[in-house]
C-alpha positions as CSV (number, residue, x, y, z in Angstrom):
1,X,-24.9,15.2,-5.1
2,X,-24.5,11.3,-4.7
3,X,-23.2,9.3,-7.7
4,X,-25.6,7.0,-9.3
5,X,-23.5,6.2,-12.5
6,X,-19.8,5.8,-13.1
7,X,-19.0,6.0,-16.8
8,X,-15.8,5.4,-18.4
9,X,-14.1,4.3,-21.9
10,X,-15.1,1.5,-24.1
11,X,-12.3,0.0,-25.9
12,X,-9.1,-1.7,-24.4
13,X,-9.0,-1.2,-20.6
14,X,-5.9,-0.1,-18.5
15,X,-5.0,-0.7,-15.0
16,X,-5.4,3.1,-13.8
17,X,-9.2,3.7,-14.6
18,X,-10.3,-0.3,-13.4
19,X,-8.9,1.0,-10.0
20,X,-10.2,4.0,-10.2
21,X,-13.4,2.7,-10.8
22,X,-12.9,0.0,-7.9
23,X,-12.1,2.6,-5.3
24,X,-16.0,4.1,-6.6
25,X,-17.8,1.3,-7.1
26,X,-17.2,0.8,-3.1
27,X,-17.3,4.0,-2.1
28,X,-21.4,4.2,-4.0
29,X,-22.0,1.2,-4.8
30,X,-23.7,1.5,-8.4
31,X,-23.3,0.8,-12.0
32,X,-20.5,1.2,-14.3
33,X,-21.2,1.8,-18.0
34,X,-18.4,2.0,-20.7
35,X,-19.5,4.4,-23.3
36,X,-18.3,7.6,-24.9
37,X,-19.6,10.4,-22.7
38,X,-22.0,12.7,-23.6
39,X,-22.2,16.4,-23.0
40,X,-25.1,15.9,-20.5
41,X,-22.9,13.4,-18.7
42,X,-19.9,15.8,-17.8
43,X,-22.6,18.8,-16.7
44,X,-24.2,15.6,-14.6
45,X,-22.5,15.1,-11.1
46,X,-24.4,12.4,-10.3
47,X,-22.2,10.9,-12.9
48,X,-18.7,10.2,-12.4
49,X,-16.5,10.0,-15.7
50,X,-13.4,8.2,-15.4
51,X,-10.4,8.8,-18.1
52,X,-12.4,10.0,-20.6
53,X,-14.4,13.2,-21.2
54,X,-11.2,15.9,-21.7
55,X,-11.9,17.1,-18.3
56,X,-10.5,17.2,-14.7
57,X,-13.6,18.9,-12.9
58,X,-13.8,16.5,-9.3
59,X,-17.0,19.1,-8.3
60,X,-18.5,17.1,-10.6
61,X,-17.0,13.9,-10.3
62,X,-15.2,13.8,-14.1
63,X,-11.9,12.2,-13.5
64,X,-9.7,12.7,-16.9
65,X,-6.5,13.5,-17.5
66,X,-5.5,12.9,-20.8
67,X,-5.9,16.5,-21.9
68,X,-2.9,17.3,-19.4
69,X,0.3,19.2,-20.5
70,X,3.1,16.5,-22.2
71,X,5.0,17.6,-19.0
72,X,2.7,17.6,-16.3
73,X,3.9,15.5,-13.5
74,X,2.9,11.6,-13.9
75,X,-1.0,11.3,-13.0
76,X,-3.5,9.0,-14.0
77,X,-7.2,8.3,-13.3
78,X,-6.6,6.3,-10.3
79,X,-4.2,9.3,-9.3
80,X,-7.4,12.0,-9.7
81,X,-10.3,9.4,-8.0
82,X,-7.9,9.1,-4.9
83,X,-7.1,12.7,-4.4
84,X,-11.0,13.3,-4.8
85,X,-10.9,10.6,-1.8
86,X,-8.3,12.6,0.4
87,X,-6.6,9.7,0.5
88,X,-3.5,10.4,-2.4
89,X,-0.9,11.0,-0.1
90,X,-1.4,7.8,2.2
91,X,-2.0,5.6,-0.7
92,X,1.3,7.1,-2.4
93,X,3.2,6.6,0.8
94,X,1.8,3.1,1.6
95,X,1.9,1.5,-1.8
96,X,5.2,1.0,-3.6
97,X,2.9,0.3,-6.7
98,X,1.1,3.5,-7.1
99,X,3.8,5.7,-8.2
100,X,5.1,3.0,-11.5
101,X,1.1,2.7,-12.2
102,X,1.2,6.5,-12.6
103,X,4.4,6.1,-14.9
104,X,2.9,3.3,-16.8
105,X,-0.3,5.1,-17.9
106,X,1.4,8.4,-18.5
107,X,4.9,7.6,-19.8
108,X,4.4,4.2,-21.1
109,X,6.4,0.9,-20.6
110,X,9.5,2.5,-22.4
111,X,9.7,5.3,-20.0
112,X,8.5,4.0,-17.2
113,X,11.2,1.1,-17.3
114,X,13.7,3.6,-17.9
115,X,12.8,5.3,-14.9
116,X,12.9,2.3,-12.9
117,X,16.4,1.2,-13.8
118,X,15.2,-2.0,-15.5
119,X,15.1,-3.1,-19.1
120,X,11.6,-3.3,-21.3
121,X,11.3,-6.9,-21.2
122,X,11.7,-7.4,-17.2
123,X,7.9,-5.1,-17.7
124,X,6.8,-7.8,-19.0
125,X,7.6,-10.6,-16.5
126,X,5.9,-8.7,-13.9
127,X,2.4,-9.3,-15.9
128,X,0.6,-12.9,-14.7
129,X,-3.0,-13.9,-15.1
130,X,-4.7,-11.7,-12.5
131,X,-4.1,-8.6,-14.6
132,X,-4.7,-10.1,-17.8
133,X,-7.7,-11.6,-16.8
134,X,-9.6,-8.9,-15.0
135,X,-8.5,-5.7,-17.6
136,X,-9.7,-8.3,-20.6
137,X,-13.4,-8.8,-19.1
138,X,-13.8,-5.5,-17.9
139,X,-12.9,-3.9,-21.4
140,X,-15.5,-7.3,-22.8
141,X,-18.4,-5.8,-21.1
142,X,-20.5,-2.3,-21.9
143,X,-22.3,-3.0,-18.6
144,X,-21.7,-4.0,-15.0
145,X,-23.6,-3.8,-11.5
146,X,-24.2,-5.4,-8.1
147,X,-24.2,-9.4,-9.0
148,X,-21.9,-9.1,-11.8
149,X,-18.6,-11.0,-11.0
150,X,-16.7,-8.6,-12.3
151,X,-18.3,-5.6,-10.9
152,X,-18.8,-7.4,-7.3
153,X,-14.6,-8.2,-7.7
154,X,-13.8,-4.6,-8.2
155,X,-15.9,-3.7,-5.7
156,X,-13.6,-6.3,-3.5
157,X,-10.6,-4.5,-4.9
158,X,-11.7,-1.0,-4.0
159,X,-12.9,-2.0,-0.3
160,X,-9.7,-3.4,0.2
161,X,-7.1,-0.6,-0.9
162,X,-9.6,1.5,0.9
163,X,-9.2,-0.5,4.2
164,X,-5.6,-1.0,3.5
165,X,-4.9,3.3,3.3
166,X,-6.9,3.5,6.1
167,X,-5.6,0.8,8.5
168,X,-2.2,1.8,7.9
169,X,-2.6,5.5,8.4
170,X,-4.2,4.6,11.9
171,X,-1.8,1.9,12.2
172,X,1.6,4.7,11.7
173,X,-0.4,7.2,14.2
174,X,-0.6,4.7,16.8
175,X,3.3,3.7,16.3
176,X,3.8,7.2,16.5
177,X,2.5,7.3,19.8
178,X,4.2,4.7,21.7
179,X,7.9,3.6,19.6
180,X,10.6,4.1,21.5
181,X,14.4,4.2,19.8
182,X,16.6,3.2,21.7
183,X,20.9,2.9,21.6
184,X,22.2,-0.7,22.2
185,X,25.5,-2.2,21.7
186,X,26.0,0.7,20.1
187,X,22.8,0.4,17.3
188,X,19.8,1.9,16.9
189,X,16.4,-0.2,18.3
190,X,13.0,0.3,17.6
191,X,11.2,-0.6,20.3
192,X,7.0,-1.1,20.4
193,X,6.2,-1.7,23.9
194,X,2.9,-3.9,24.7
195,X,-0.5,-1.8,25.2
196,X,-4.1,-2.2,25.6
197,X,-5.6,-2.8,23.0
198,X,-3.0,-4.0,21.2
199,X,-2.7,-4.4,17.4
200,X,-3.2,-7.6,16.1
201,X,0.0,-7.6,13.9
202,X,2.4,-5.4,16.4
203,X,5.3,-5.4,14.1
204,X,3.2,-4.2,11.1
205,X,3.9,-1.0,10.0
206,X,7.1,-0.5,12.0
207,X,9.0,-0.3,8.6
208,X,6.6,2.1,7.1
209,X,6.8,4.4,10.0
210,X,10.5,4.2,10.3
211,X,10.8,5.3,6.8
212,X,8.6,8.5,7.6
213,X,10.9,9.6,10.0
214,X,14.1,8.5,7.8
215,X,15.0,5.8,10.3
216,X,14.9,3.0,7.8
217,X,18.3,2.6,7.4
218,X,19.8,3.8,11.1
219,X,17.8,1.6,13.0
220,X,19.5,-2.4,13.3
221,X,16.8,-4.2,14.5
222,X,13.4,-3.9,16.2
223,X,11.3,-5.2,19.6
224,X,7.8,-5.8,19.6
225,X,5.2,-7.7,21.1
226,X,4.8,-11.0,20.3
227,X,1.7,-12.0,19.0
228,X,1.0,-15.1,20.2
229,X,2.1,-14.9,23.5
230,X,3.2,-12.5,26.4
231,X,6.9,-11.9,25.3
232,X,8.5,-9.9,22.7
233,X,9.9,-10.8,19.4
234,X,13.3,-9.6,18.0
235,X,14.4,-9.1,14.1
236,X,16.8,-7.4,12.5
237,X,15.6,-4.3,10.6
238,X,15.7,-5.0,6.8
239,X,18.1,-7.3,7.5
240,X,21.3,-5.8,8.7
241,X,24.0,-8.3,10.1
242,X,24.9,-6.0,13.1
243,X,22.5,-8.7,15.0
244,X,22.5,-12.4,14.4
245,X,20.0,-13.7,17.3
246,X,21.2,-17.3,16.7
247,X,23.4,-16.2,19.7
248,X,20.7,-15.9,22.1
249,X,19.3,-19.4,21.3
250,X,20.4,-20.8,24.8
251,X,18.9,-18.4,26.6
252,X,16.5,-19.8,29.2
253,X,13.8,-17.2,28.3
254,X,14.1,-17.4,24.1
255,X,11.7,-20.2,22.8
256,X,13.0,-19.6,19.6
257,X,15.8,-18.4,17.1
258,X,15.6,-18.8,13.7
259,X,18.3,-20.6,12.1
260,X,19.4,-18.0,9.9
261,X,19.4,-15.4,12.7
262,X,17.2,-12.5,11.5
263,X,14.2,-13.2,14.6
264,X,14.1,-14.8,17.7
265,X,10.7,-14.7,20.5
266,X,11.7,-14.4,24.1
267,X,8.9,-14.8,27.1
268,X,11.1,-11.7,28.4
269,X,8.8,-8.6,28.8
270,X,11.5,-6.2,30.7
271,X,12.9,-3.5,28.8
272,X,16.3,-4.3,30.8
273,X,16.7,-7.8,30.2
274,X,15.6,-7.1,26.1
275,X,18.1,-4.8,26.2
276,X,20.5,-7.7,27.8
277,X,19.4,-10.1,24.9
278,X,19.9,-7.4,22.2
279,X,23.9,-6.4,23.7
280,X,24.1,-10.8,23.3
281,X,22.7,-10.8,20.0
282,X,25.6,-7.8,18.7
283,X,28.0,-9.0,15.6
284,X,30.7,-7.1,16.7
């Protein structure tokens, strides 16, 4: 049955059921009221209660989880709404946020900045505007639909994790397909060769994909189609000095080096002469 209603707390609002009711709001596209529910609404799938209600029952669409055990593992609404998507374990592999979100609602800021290795206060400094902002009018208003700037924002907000999950997984599948590693100098190199279609940021996703495979930390630096032109760029892989390509700034076929050496852009397209530039580009 299709969701005419999403429902959730009145009150203060929290980060983990606005999100949750983002990623719904652009999934169906109707109203959200903030109210207590009623029996009737938790019997009702056509309406979806979010962090509220005592229940976890995603047949039909009730998305609590404050009645959960003191030591059940860190999970929110946002946390229930995305595995009802099929999307959890993409969204907690491509954003670094999810998981202290998670923490936040369920642990609190004590907790969770214990768990992060940080002090209390540091919590704090992460906060600006754009949260405060959008969880204070959301928790102002009993009411919002299509037109509302509010609702139409979270509806923004939702379409665009939900693009993001979704561009990335297709994104890792077609790295999958077509990186090569290679050994140079002695190094690890990811290598993305140039295909049709081809992506229209090639180097996106690399790091995500590398991590996958735990290849984050082996591989020194990575080749990839340049973007704007016919070449290949070259950067070091979260940054490691084994490559400084401020050494292969006189090279007739690089059009640039940055100054600080983590990227250069050669009009080269050969695997053998990238290679070549990559051995020339080796901090011994």
């Amino acid at each position: 049955m299709a969701i005419t209603t999403i429902l959730t707390h009145p009150g203060g609002a929290h980060k983990d059921e606005l999100l949750a009711c983002c990623l719904l709001v652009a999934v169906h596209g109707v109203e959200i009221v903030r109210r207590e529910p009623t029996d009737a609404d938790l019997a009702d799938p056509a309406v979806a209660v979010v962090d509220v209600g005592g229940e976890h029952a995603p047949e039909r669409h009730n998305f609590d989880h404050h009645q959960f055990p003191a030591d059940h593992p860190p999970a929110c609404a946002l946390t229930l709404v995305l595995q009802h998507l099929g999307i959890y374990e993409d969204a907690r592999s491509f954003c670094d946020w999810l998981e202290p979100a998670e923490w936040f609602d369920t642990r609190g800021p004590n907790v969770t900045a214990k768990w992060l290795g940080v002090d209390r206060e540091t919590l704090a400094k992460l906060n600006s505007p754009v949260d405060v902002t959008l969880l204070r009018r959301f928790a102002k208003s009993s009411r919002l639909g299509p037109g509302d700037v509010i609702w139409e924002m979270m509806r923004y907000i939702g379409q665009d994790l939900l693009d993001y999950v979704s561009s990335l997984r297709q994104r890792l599948d077609f790295i999958a397909r077509h990186l090569e590693l290679w050994t140079v100098a002695g190094c690890e190199i990811a290598f993305l060769p140039r295909t049709e279609p081809m992506p229209d940021e090639p180097s996106s996703g690399i790091g995500r994909y590398l991590e996958s495979i735990g290849k984050a930390k082996e591989v020194a630096a990575l080749v990839y189609p340049d973007r704007r032109g016919s070449g290949y760029g070259l950067s070091r892989n979260n940054d490691d000095p084994r490559f400084d390509f401020t050494r292969i700034d006189g090279e007739d076929d690089v059009h640039f080096a940055h100054a600080r050496g983590f990227v250069a852009k050669t009009s080269a397209a050969a695997p053998e002469r990238l290679r070549q530039l990559l051995e020339l580009a080796r901090v011994e």
